[in-house]
Phi, psi and omega in degrees: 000139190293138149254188216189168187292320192294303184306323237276302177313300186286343160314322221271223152333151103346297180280338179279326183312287202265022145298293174326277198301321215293293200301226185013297183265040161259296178322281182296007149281322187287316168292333134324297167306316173305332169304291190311311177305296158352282193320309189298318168326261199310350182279335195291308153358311190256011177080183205313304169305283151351294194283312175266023135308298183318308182316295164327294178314295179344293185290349191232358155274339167310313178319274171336286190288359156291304172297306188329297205297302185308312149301321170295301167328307169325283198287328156321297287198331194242328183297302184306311160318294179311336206267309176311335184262331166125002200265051200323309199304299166309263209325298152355288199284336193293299175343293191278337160265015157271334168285315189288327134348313175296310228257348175286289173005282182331295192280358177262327162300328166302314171313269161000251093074274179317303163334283205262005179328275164308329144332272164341278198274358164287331131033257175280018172077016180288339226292340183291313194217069166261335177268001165284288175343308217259296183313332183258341206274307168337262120036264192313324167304275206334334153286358187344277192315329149286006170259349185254349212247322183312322171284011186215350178259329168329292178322294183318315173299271206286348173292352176227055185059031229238043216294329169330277151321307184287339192243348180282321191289321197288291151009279135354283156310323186286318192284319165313318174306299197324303166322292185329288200342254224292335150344280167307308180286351219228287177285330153255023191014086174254353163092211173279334171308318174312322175284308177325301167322302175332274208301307194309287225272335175287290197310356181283312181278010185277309205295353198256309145346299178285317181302328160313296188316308199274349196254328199228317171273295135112079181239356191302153153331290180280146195258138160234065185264167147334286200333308215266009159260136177228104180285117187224153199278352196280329157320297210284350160276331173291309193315306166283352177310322184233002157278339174281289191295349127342274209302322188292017191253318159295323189307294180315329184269344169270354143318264207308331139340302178286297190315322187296309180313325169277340168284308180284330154272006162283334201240328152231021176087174198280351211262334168312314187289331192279309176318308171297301175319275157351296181237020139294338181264316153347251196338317150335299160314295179314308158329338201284316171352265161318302145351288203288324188273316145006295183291294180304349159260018173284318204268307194269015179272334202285325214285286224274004140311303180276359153255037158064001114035338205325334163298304152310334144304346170269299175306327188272331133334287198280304273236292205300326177303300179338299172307307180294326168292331188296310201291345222262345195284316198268338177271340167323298172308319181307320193289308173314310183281356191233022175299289165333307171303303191313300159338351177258277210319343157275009194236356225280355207247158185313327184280320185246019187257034164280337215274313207280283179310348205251330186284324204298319198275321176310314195289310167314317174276344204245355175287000166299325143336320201275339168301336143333290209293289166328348165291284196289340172259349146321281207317298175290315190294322167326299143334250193339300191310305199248037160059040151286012194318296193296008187266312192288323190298322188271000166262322195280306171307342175295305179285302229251263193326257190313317179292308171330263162337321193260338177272298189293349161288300179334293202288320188303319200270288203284319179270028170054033194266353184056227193270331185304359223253304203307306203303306176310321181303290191315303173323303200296294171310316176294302158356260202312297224289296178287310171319345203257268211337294168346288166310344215249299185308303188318338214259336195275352193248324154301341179271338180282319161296332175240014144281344190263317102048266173281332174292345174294000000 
């Protein structure tokens, strides 16, 4: 098989492969997220509601771009085999029938989205702010394709080390928002619609950017020529083997999202649900670590699966957890000790500055999650990565819904602890919950070296 510098890296060491890949799609997670925090800024400017419209909304855009990350995982995850087994020709057609995936999707999610919208949040407790919820959520739907299809063409790019590609349009797409906000919301005075137009129109120039590359320069690694399509339906099944239980996995945490929100406006109300928003997409960031090497060991678990590799597959585990918990120990420290500051940046306008100490105490408490995160997201991409998705999906729902879920009604609820109850619950599940995930790869990687093993 022809290489490239890109292929030549990801074949290659494990730890320089996902050090290589890891960086890049940290950066550009982290502005994505910094994007989000932005949005809540300017969105908090117009006050409580607003921001807790945002709250609402959250958890069912999580949905959506959870497929887009999830398909891309999928086709990551398929690309990546072939290219480990050496088979370029296949990898092509895996490719292009990861694009095309993309684009039934896009339209079925829109249909979906637009429908059942209102519905959905009257639900979900909205009803105090449904028409701010329904003004920014409309807008958004309506763009599906261009927020779902960049992650999932994005996948093809790291399968085939291309990291470069895969994170500057998203990137991209974040700073364009950035820029948009206060424009729209603020200068043409759209309101929360302005963020919405915002969130929209950058990942759309991103995605037009990767259709350049791949259509009109076609300098990419992989070919989306006609030539190199042969349509078969066992891709596009391998592709959902592991992209439905991806996405259902964002699905699940954006449940649970919902559930929290309603559990919080039960016991303090919507300005609680403002407090939770706020100061969950912080805590997000801090998770980008773990996240971004997480994602990059999706691409070299795949490599080194599909050259029979297992031993490398044991280093690409353990490396990722390693890295990612080092990093994840300093940010932990960063939040906690700088809480209180951060906590001011959702607070600077009059409607919203009671928010700030209740953010303050949320983040001390809940940065302690991100500790967490490395068990359990090594463990599932590593899973995905050797086309194992339902395997990842049923450990991130064991952990994140049912342990999660089920300790914070307990503390919130059964032990009277209210939200402070709610919070513990969640630290507590998520633990136990990532720690079980961990074992489970280490025990599925060890079975695979001594199957390989008595077969000599």
């Amino acid at each position: 098989m022809e290489k490239n510098d890109n292929i030549e890296m990801i074949t290659g060491d494990p730890k320089k492969a996902i050090n290589k890949l890891s960086l890049p799609i940290i950066a550009s997670m982290f502005l994505i997220f910094a994007n989000n925090i932005i949005d809540s800024i300017w969105v908090a400017g117009l006050g409580a509601e607003p921001l807790a419209a945002l709250g609402y909304i959250t958890p069912l855009f999580l949905i959506m771009v959870g497929f887009g990350n999830g398909l891309g995982a999928g086709g990551n995850s398929l690309i990546s085999r072939y290219i480990g087994a050496e088979d370029k020709s296949s990898a092509n057609n895996a490719a292009i029938h990861n694009l095309i995936l993309s684009i039934i999707v896009s339209v079925i999610i829109t249909v979906l989205f637009i429908t059942f919208l209102k519905p959905l949040l009257m639900m979900m407790g909205a009803s105090s702010v449904l028409d701010y919820a329904m003004e920014y959520g409309i807008i958004i739907f309506a763009w599906t394709f261009g927020l779902l299809m960049p992650p999932i063409v994005g996948g093809a790019f790291r399968a085939e080390g291309d990291i470069k590609r895969a994170t500057v349009p998203i990137a991209l797409a974040a700073i364009i928002n950035m820029i948009l906000d206060p424009i729209f919301i603020y200068t043409l005075n759209l309101g929360i619609a302005g963020a919405a137009w915002a969130t929209a129109i950058g990942p759309f120039i991103s995605l037009m950017l990767m259709f350049y590359w791949i259509f009109i320069k076609k300098d990419t690694y992989l070919s989306y020529n006609r030539k190199d399509f042969s349509n078969d339906f066992k891709m596009y099944k391998d592709i959902l083997v592991v992209g439905i239980p991806a996405s259902l996995e964002q699905l699940v945490l954006s449940v649970l999202t919902i559930f929290v929100n309603y559990m919080l406006t039960i016991v303090s109300g919507p300005v609680a649900v403002a407090v939770y928003t706020a100061g969950w997409r912080i805590v997000n960031i801090g998770m980008l670590p773990a996240i971004g090497v997480g994602t990059a060991a999706i691409s070299v678990a795949g490599v080194a699966y599909g050259a029979r590799k297992y031993e490398n597959l044991r280093v690409t585990a353990r490396y990722a957890v390693k890295v990612a918990l080092i990093a994840s120990i300093i940010v932990c420290i960063i939040l906690f000790v700088f809480a209180n500051q951060i906590a001011l940046i959702f607070s600077y306008s009059e409607s919203s500055a009671g928010l700030a100490p209740a953010i303050a105490g949320f983040l001390q408490i809940m940065c302690l999650f991100i500790l967490y995160v490395p068990f359990g997201a090594s463990a599932g991409n590593v899973f995905q990565g050797v086309g194992k998705g339902t395997v990842s999906f049923a450990l991130t729902t064991f952990r994140e819904f049912i342990l999660v879920l089920i300790f914070a009604y307990l503390l919130g609820f059964t032990f009277n602890m209210g939200e402070f109850g709610i919070y513990c619950g969640m630290l507590l599940g998520g633990g136990i919950g990532s720690l079980i995930c961990y074992a489970c790869i280490e025990l599925y990687i060890n079975k695979l070296i001594r199957g390989q093993k008595n077969a000599v």
